[in-house]
N, C-alpha and C positions, 0 to 999 in steps of 0.2 A: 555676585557682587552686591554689599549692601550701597544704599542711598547714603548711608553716616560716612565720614570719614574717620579714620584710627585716629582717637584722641590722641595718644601718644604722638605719632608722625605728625601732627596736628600742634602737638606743644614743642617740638624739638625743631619744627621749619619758623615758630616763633625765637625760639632760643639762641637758634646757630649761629645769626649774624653776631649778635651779642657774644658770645663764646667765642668765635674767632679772631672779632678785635679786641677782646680784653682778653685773650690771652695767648695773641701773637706777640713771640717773640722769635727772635732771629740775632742770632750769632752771638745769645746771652741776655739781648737787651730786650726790655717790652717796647710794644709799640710807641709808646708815650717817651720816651726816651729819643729815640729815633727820630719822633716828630721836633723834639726840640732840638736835635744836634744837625737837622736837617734847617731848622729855620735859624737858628745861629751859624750857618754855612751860608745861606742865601744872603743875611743879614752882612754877614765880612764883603761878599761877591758886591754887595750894593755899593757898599762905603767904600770900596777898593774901586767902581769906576766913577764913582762920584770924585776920589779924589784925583783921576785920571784926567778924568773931561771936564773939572774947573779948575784944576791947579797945573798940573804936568802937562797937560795938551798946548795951554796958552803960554806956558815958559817955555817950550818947544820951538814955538809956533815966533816966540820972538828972535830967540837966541839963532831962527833961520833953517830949522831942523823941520821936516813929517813927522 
């Protein structure tokens, strides 16, 4: 076994992370997609208990209702 390591395997353990996230895709879509239709889902979940727990919880809470 030499002291050098395989250039090669050497430029492709730099490469791979890179290659994998730019061009994962899944179910058609590239990652970058994904990231955004995921952060547009998180963004609805937000605004949907914010409008829970300042508006519907306290007209609940009057009208005598949990």
């Amino acid at each position: 076994m030499s002291a050098h390591s395989d250039p090669v395997a050497g430029a492709a353990t730099k490469l791979a992370p890179a290659v994998t996230v730019g061009g994962a895709t899944i179910a058609g879509f590239q990652l970058q997609d994904w990231v955004l239709l995921l952060t547009g889902a998180y963004a609805v979940l937000q605004i949907s208990f914010l409008l829970w727990d300042r508006f519907v919880k306290p007209w609940r809470a009057r009208r005598g209702r949990k």
